[in-house]
C-alpha positions in Angstrom: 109.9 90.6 88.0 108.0 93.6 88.0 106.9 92.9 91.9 110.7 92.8 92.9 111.4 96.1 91.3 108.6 97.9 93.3 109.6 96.2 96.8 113.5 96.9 95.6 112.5 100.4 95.1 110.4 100.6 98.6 113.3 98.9 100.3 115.6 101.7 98.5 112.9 104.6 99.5 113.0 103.6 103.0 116.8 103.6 103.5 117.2 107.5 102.1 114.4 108.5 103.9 115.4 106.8 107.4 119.0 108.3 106.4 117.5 111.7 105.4 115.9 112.1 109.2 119.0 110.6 111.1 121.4 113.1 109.1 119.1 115.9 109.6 118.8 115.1 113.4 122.5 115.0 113.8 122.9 118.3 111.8 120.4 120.0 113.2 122.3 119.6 116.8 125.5 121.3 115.1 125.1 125.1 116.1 125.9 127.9 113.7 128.9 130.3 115.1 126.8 133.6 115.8 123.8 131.8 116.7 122.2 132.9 113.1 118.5 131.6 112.8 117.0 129.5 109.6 114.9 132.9 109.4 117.8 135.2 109.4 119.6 132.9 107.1 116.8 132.8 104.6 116.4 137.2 105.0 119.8 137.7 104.4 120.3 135.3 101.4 117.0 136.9 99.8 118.5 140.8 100.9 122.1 139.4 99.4 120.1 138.7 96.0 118.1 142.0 95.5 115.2 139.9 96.4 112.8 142.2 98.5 109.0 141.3 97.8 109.3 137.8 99.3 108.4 137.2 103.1 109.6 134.1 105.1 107.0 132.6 107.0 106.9 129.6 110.1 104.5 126.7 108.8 103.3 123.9 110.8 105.3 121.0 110.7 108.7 119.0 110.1 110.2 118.9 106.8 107.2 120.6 105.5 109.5 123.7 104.3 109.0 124.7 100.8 108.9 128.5 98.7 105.7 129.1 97.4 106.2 131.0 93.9 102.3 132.4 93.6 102.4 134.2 97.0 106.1 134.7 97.3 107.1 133.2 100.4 109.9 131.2 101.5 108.1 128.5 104.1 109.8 127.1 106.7 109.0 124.5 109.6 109.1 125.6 112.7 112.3 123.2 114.0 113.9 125.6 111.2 112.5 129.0 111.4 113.9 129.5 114.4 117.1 126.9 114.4 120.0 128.4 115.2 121.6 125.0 113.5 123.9 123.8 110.2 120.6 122.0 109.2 118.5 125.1 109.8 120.6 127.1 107.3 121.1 124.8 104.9 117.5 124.1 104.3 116.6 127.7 104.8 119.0 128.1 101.7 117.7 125.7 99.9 114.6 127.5 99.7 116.0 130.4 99.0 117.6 129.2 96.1 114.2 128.4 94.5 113.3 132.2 95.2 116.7 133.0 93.3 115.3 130.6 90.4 112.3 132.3 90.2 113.8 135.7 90.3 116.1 135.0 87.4 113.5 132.7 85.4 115.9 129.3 85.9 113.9 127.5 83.3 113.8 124.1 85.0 111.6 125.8 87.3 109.9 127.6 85.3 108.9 124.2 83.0 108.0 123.0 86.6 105.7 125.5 87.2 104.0 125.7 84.0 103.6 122.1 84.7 101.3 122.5 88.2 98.4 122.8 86.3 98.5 119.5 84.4 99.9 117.1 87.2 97.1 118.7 89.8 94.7 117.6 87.7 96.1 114.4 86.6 97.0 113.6 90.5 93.1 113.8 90.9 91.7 111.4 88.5 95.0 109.1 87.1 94.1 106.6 89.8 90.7 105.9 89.2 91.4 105.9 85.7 94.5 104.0 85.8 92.5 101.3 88.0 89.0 101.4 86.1 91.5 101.5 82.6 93.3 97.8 83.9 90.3 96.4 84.8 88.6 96.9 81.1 92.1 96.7 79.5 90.2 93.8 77.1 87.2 95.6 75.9 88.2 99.5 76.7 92.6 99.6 76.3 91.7 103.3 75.6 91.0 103.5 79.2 94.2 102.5 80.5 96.0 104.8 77.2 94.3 108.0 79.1 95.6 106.8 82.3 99.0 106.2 80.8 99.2 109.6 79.7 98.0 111.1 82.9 100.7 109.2 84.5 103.2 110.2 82.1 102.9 114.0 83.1 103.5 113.1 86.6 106.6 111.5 86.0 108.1 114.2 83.8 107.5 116.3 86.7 109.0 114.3 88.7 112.5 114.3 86.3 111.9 117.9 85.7 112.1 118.5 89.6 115.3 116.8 89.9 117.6 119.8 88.3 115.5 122.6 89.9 116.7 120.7 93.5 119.9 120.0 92.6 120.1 123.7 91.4 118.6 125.4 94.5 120.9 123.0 96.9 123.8 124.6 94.4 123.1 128.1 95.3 122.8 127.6 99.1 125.6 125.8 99.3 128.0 128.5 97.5 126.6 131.3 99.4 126.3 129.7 102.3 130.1 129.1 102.4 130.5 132.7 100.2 129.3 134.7 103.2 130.7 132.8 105.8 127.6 131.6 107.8 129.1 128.0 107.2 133.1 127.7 108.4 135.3 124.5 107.1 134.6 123.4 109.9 130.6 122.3 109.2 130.0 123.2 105.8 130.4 119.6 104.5 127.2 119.0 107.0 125.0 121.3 105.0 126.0 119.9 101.7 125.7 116.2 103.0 122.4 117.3 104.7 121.2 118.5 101.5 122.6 115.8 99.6 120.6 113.7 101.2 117.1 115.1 100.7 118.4 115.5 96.7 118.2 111.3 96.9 114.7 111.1 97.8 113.5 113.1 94.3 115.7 110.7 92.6 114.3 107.7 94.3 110.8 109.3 93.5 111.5 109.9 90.0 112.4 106.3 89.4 109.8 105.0 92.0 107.5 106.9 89.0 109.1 105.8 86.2 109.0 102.4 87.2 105.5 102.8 87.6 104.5 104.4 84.1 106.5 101.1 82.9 104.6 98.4 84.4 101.3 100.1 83.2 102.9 100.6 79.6 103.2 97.0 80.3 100.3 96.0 80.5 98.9 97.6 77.8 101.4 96.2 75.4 100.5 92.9 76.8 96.8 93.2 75.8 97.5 94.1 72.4 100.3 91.1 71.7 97.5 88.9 73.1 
């Protein structure tokens, strides 16, 4: 059972991510009326929020855009730093919109964020420990409890990320359409665009969840032997 959950959940992570590219490819062929860039999208929507001591930046990359909250830049990839497209804006938004979080201490975010710490350090060692803990399960179940919990704090993050998206996509969305950069004519591109990359945190979130319960399995298995 547990091996058709995983491969139902690959199947299901592979269908939002293929859709998540082919809606971002069409979007990001839909120009903006005034030819605005994702980097003059992302200024203005900081500027339009009294936020003034975060830079935008270009990073390397697709779909590698992301605001950094310790050195207070709004990243974006270079297909949208310089985009003059409905995909460009809306993701340029987006990050913006975790920039607004941070200025007004959303606390989603700021649980997330408190939470770095842990999951880096969990990320490093809960697979070693989660692999060394299932093969001693009969003589060390401690093991694979450590793992468990390791685990566990990588899947609350994972939940705890879901609102801070949804929230950030929120905010774009409204000012985008507020201030007029999207008409009625495309804005329902930018929400579906970021609609779409909203799914793959949920699909990750359960993809994790799913995880922590097989391994919960197991260990409840060893002790009802």
């Amino acid at each position: 059972m547990s091996i058709i959950i995983f491969l139902g959940i690959a199947l299901v992570s592979y269908l939002v991510q293929q859709n998540l590219q082919t809606k971002f490819k069409a979007y990001s062929k839909m120009p903006l009326a005034g030819g605005i860039t994702g980097r003059e999208v992302a200024e203005r929507m900081l500027r339009d929020h009294g936020i003034y001591d975060v830079r935008v930046v270009s990073t390397p990359g697709q779909l590698t855009d992301h605001y950094d909250p310790t050195k207070k830049t709004v990243n974006l990839s270079e297909s949208v730093y310089g985009s003059c497209s409905v995909a460009a804006a809306a993701v340029a938004a987006h990050e913006c919109g975790h920039a607004v979080q941070h200025a007004v201490a959303y606390a989603p975010l700021k649980l997330r964020s408190a939470l770095v710490p842990v999951v880096s350090f969990a990320s490093s060692w809960v697979q070693w420990v989660l692999l060394a803990g299932v093969l001693l399960v009969h003589s060390f179940p401690q093991l694979l409890a450590l793992g468990i919990v390791l685990f566990a704090s990588t899947t609350l993050f994972s939940f705890v990320t879901l609102p801070v998206e949804v929230d950030a996509s929120r905010r774009a969305t409204a000012w985008l359409q507020r201030v007029g950069i999207t008409s009625a004519y495309n804005h329902s591109a930018a929400v579906d665009a970021l609609r779409s990359a909203a799914y793959t945190y949920v699909v990750a979130a359960l993809s994790s969840l799913a995880t922590l319960v097989y391994y919960i399995m197991i260990f409840m298995g060893r002790r009802e032997e």
